[in-house]
N, C-alpha and C positions, 0 to 999 in steps of 0.2 A: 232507625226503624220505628222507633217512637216505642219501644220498651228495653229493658236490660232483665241480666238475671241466669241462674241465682246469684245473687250478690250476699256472704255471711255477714249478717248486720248483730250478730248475738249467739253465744255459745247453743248448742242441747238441750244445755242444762238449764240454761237460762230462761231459754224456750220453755223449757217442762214447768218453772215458776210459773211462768205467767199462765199457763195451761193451768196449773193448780189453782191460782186465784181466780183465772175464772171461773172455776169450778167452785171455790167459795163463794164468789160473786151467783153460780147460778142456783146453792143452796139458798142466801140470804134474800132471793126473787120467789124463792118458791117453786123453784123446781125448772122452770123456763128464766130465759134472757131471751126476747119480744120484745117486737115495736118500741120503743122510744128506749129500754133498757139496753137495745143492741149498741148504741149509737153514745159520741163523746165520752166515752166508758174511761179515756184516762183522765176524768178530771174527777171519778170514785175511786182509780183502784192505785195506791202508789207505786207498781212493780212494774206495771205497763207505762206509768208516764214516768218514770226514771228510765225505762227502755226506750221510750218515744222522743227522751228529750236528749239523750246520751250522745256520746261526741261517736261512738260509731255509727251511729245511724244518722245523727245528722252529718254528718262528714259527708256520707255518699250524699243526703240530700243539698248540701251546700256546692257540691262537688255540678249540680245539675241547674241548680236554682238560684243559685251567687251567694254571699256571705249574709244576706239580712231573710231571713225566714222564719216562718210561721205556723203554726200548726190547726188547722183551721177545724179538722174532725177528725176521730176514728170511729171504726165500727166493728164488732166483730160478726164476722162472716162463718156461718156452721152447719153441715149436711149431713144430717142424722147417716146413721147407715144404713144401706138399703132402699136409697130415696129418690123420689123424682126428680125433689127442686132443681131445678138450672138458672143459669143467669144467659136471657139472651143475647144476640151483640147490640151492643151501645158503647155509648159516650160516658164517664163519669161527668163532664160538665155539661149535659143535654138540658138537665131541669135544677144544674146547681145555682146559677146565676152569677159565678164570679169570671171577671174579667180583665186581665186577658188569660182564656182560659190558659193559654200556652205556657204562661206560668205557674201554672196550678201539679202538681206531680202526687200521685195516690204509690205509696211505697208499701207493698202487700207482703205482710210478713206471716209465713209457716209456723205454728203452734202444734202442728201434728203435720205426717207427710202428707204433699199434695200431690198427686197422680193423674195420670190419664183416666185409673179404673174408679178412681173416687171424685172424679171434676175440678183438676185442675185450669188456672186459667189458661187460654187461648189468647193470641193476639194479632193482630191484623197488621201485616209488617207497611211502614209506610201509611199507613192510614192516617195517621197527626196529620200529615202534611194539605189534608184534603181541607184542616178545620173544622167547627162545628157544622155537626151532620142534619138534617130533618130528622124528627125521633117521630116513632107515632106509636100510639098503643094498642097495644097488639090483645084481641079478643082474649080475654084471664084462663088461660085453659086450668085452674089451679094448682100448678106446676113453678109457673114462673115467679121466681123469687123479688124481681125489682118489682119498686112500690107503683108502677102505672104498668108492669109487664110491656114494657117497652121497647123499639129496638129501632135499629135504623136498617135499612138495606146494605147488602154487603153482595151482590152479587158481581158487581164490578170490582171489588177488593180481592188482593190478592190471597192465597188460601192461607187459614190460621197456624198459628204456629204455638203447638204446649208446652208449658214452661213448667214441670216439676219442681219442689221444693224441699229439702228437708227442713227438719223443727230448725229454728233459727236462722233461715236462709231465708231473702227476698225477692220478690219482682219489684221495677221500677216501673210507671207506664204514667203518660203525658197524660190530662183532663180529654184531649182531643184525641186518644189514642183507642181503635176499637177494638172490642174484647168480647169474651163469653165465655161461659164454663159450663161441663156436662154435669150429668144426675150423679151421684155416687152410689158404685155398684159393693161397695164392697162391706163387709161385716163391721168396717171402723168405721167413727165419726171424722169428717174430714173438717180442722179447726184453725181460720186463721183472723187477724186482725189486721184491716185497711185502714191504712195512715196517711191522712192529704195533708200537703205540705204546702206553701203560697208562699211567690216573693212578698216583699213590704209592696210591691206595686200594685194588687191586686186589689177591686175595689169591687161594690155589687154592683151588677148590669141594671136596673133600676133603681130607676131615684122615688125617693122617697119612702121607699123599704123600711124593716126595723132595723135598727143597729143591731150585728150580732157580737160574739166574741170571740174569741183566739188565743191559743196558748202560744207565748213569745219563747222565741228558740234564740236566737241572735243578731246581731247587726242592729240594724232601724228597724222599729217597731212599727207593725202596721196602721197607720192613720185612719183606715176607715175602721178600726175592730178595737173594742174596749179588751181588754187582756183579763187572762182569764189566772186564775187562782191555782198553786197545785194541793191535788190532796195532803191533807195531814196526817191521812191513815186511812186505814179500809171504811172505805163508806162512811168515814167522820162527818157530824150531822151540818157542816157545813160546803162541804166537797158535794153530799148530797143537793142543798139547797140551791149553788153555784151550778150541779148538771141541771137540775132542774131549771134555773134562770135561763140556762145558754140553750138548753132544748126548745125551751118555747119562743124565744127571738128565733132559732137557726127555722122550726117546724114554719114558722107565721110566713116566712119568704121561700120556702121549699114546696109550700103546701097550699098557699095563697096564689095562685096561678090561675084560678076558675077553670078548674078541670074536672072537678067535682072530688080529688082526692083528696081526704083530709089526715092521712094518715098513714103508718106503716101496719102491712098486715100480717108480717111475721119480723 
């Protein structure tokens, strides 16, 4: 159906660490985790990329993607409580540019429960199979969390399907698998962290691009991606320096598209 889930990739407890770190992660920002801070976050924080690179979680991802895999981004994903935001339906690889997206798998992992009443995701069963969709940008009502408020049509797809989470439990879902989440109605903040995984085979759709980089998980290491460093410790001034290298190669080909975006705005 082009997702799984929940699938337990990490205890509660565990879950609840890394909800703590980000929470030191979003004291040592200043009170916000925004635009560029959301994003590559396990190559600052050690608890999340010892979770990211762990044999339980890659296991289900090897389990999907074959033995040589890659870790190309995460991000953390967050809906204050009481909030509008939503994500509408789209593609994760609509404006990523790696191909073949079908190797590409984004593994969404629960840091707090995800629900219906707090905008869990949705998923479009069967939709992979359609391939990369047409996206188009949809007028910014200020609501819409993705960086062009973009979405594909879904009126021919069959109806979504919610996939609840608790803290340490997963969803699996394809680059070309369509999806969307509602506002969060409810008094909690609703708090997870999205993990895209790539076989070695995956290369960028344009040539001439920047070279980006990638955290190596196992197997053959990927050829078009310089490998990337793990943190030494929380925000160590070189784990810093290394997100900051890898954001500006991944932002130049994410964001270099003459669409007029140049950026994340939450």
């Amino acid at each position: 159906e082009g997702f799984a889930g929940p699938v337990r990739v990490c205890s509660a407890e565990v879950a609840g660490d890394l909800r703590a770190e980000l929470e030191e992660y979003r004291v040592a920002r200043g009170g916000e985790v925004v635009g560029d801070a959301r994003f590559k976050v396990h190559l600052l924080l050690p608890r999340l990329h010892a979770v990211a690179t762990s044999p339980e979680l890659t296991d289900v991802v090897r389990a999907v993607l074959g033995d040589s895999v890659a870790l190309w981004s995460s991000d953390f994903v967050m809906k204050p409580p009481r909030s509008r935001g939503y994500f509408s339906p789209h593609q994760d690889g609509a404006y990523a540019g790696l191909v073949p997206s079908s190797r590409v798998l984004t593994v969404w992992l629960a840091l707090s429960p995800s629900t219906t009443d707090n905008g869990c995701l949705c998923f479009y069963p069967g939709s992979h199979l359609l391939g990369p969709l047409p996206h188009a940008p949809r007028e910014d009502d200020g609501d819409n969390m993705l960086s062009r408020a973009q979405a594909t049509p879904c009126d021919d797809l069959r109806p979504p399907v919610p996939l609840p989470l608790a803290p340490g439990e997963a969803s699996l879902h394809g680059f070309d698998t369509v999806h969307a989440s509602g506002a969060n109605t409810t008094a909690e903040e609703r708090v997870g962290v999205a993990l895209r995984y790539f076989d070695a085979s995956v290369v960028r759709r344009e040539k001439g691009v920047v070279r980006e980089s990638a955290t190596f998980i196992c197997g053959a290491a990927p050829q078009s991606f310089d490998l990337e460093p793990a943190p030494a410790s929380f925000m160590h001034p070189d784990a810093v320096a290394a997100h900051a290298a890898a954001l500006e190669r991944e932002n130049s080909n994410y964001f270099g598209q003459g669409d007029g975006v140049t950026g994340y705005s939450a």
